[in-house]
Wavefront OBJ file of the C-alpha trace (Angstrom):
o trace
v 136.346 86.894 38.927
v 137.087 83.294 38.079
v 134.213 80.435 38.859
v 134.338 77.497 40.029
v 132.180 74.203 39.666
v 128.697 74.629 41.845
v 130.126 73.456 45.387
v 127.566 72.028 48.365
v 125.440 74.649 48.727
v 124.403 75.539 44.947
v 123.174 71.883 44.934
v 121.224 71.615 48.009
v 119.438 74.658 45.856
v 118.994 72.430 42.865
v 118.069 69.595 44.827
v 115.132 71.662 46.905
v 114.303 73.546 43.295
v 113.546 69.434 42.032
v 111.097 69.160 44.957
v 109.733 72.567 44.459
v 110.850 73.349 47.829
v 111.999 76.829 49.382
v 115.218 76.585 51.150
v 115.060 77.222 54.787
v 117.981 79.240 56.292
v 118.310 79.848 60.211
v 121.010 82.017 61.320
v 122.644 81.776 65.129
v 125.006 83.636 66.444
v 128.071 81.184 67.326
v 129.239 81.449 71.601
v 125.889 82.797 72.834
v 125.014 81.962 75.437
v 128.043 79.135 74.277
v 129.607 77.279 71.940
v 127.991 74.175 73.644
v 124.229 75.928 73.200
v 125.755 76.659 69.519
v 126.110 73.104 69.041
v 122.921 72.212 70.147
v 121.443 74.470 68.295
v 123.065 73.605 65.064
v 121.820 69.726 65.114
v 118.569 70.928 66.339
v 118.257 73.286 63.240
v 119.442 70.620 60.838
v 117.090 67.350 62.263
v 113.515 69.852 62.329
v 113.768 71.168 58.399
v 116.895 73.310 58.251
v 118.266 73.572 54.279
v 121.337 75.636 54.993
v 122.604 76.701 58.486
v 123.783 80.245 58.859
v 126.511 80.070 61.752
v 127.933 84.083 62.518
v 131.172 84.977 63.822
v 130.576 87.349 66.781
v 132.646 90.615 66.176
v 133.177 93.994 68.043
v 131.819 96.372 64.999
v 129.324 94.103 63.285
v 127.716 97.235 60.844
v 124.776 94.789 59.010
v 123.372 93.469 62.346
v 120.726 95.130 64.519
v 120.586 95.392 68.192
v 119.583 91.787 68.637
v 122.698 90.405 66.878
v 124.775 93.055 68.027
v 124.167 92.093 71.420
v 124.721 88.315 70.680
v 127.837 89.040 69.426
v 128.908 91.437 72.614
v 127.735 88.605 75.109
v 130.058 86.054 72.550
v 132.636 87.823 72.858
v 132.482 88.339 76.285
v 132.720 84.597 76.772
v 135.902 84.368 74.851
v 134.571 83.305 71.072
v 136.637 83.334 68.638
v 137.298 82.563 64.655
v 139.559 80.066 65.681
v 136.582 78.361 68.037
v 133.991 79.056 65.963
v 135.864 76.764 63.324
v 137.036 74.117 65.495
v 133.563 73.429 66.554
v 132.254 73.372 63.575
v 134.903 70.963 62.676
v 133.739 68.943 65.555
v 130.152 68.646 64.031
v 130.824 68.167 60.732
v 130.306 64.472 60.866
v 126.698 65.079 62.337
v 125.198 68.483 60.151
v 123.630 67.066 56.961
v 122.704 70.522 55.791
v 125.784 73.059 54.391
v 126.983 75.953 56.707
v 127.670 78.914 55.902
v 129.732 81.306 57.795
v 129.175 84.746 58.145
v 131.944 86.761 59.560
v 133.274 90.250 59.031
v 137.078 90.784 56.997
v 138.933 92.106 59.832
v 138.925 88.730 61.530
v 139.474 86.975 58.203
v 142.653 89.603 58.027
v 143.923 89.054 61.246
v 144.505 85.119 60.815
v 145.287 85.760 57.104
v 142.859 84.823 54.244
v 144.763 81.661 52.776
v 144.723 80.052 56.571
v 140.875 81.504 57.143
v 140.085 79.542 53.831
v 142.181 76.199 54.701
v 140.854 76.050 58.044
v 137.196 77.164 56.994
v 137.479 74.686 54.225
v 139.163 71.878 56.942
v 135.843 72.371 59.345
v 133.182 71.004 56.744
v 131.636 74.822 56.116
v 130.221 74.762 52.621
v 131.095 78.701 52.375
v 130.948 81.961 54.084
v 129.232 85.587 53.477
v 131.258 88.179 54.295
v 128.916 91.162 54.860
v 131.394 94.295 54.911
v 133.335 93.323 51.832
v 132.056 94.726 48.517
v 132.038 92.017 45.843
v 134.605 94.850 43.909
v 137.492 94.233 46.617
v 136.549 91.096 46.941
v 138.775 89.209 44.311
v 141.546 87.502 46.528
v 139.272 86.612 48.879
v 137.178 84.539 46.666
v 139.907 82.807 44.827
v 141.418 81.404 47.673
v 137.879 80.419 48.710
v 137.292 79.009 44.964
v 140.544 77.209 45.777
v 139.167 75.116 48.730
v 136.196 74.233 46.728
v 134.201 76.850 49.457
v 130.893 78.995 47.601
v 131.482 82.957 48.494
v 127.946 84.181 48.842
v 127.520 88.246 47.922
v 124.734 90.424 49.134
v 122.513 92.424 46.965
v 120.422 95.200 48.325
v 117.437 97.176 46.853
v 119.415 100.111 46.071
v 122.112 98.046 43.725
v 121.922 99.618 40.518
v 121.770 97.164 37.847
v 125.575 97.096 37.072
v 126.693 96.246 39.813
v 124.004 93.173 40.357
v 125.389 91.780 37.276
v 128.729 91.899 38.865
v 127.451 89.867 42.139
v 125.774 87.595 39.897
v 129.008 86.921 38.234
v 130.858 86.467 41.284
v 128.275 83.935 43.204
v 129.001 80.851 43.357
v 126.081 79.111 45.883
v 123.237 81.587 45.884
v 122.527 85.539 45.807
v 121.492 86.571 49.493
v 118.861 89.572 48.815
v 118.524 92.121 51.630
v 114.929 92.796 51.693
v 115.245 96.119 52.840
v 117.330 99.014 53.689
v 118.816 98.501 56.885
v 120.657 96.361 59.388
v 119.239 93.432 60.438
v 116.073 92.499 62.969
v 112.629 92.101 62.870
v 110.284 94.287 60.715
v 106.419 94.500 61.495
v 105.923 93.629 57.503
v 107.722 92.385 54.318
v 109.470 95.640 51.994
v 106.873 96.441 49.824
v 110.100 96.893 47.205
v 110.644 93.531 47.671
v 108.557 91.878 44.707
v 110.173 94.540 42.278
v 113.584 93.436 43.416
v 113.781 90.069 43.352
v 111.604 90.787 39.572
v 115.190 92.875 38.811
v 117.577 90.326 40.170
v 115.558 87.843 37.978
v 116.111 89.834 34.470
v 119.603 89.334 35.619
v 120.799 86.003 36.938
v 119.664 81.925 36.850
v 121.172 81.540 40.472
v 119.375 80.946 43.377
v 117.915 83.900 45.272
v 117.588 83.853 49.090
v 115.777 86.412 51.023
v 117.043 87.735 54.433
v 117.232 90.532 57.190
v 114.227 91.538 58.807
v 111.719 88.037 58.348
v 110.889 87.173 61.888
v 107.649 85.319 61.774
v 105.807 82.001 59.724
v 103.214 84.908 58.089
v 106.790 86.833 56.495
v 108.175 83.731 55.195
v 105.550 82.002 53.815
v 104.521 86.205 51.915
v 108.560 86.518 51.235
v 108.341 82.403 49.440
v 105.260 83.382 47.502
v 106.821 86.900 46.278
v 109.282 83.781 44.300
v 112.259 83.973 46.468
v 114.380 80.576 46.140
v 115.195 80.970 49.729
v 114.039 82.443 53.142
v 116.408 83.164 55.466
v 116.014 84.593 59.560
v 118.154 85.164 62.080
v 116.953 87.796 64.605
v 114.227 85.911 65.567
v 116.217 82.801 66.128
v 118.790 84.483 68.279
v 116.298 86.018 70.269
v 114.588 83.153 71.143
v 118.334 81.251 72.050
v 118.804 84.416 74.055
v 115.203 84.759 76.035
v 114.429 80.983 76.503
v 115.479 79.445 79.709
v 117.881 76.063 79.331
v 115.609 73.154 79.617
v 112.861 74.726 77.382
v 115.463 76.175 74.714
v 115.953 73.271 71.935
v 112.289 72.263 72.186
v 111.434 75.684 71.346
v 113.534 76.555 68.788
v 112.612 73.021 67.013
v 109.142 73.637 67.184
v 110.452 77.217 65.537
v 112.203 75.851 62.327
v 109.573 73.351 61.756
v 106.547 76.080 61.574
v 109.117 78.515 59.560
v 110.114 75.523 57.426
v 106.566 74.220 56.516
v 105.676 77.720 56.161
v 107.830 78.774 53.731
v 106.567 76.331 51.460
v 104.811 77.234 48.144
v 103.506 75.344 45.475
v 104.236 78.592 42.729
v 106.966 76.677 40.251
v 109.990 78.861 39.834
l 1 2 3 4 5 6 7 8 9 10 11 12 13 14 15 16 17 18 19 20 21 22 23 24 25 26 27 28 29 30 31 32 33 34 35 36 37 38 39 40 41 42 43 44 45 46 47 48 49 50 51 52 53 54 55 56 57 58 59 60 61 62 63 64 65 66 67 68 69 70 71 72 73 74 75 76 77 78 79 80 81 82 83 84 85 86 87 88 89 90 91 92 93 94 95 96 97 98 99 100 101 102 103 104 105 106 107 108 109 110 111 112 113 114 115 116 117 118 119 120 121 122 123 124 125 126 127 128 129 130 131 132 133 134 135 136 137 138 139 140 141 142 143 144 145 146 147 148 149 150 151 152 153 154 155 156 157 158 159 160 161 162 163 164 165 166 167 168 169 170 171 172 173 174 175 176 177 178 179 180 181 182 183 184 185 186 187 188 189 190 191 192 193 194 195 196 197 198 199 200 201 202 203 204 205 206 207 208 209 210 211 212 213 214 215 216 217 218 219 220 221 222 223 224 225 226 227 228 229 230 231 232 233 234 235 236 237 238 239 240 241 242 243 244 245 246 247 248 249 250 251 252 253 254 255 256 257 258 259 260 261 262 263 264 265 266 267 268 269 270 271 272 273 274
């Protein structure tokens, strides 16, 4: 696959990396409750410590998510959400989100409005790039040139079972940063940290300069700050966050999920030098 010169998100990495900072990554699911809570959230996220945002599409069949995503994206959908809105809002706040967004969204939408009009409009709304979970980096070659064409980073997942071959073949493909699943599994919370974790990112390292994020299953300030310290360039939770947009009532809701990001944020931090 071809590359492309590092785009936003590969150098908010090297910028945090200079500070010896770990990048902090909060994922929301975008139209629940709504796209005007989604909004909210987002500036909220990026003005209390927020390195990257993590902004999903809702979708009907969404196989890496757990039940607490899953039923995000249901209640989304429900409302109405979709690609289309999820990109015009973000085009909306693109003036007002310091950090990079990244959006996660299964192929089957990106198919349906067709990939070079996903990438133009994806590109048009001030996203720095997008993870698409149910596309293997092997079928993933059209995709990521058109996204290489707008200038977007195409982010691949690596998961503790990827035989080395094929993590030098994500490796080669990333542009921004490798997102490491930290376990087998869909997404949610986990009651500890893989204990495969430390011997995967150790692989991934033999293997690759890029960035490394962590994600799926990291829930509380304990798992990020132990997931940071294992040497992961990035910490990244979702689950948690859409719970907590879910659960809390309206007035209460921002002030919570500030208070949130800045433990998880502060947390994550570790003064091991990568």
């Amino acid at each position: 696959m071809s590359t492309i010169a590092a785009g936003r998100i590969a150098r908010r990495f090297a910028e945090l990396r200079a500070r010896r900072e770990v990048a902090f990554l909060p994922f929301v699911t975008a139209g629940d409750p709504d796209l005007q809570t989604t909004a909210q959230a987002l500036i909220a996220l990026d003005q209390s410590g927020a390195d990257i945002l993590e902004l999903g599409v809702p979708y009907s069949d969404p196989l890496a998510d757990g039940p607490v995503i899953q039923a995000a994206a249901t209640r989304a959908l429900a409302r109405g959400t979709t690609l289309s809105a999820v990109l015009a809002l973000l085009a909306q706040l693109s003036g007002q989100l310091q950090a990079p967004v990244i959006v996660f969204t299964y192929f089957n939408p990106i198919l349906a409005m067709g990939i070079e009009t996903f990438v133009e409009q994806l590109a048009a709304s001030g996203a720095g790039g997008l993870l698409v979970p149910d596309l293997p980096v092997e079928e993933g070659e059209v995709l990521q040139r058109a996204a290489h064409s707008q200038g977007l980073d195409i982010i691949w997942l690596a998961a503790p079972t990827s035989p080395p071959d094929r993590l030098r073949q994500i490796a080669a493909a990333t542009t921004g940063f490798i997102y490491l699943v930290s376990t087998t599994g869909v997404t949610g919370r986990r009651e500890q940290v893989a204990g495969t974790l430390r011997s995967s990112l150790a692989q991934l390292r033999t293997l690759t300069t890029h960035p490394i994020a962590v994600g799926f299953g990291i829930a509380s300030v304990e798992q990020a700050r132990e997931v940071a310290t294992l040497g992961a360039d990035g910490v990244a939770v979702g689950s948690a966050i859409v719970q907590l947009l879910a659960e809390t009532p309206a007035p209460e809701r921002l002030a919570k999920l500030t208070a949130f990001c800045q433990q998880l944020k502060q947390g994550s931090q570790t003064n091991v030098t990568k």
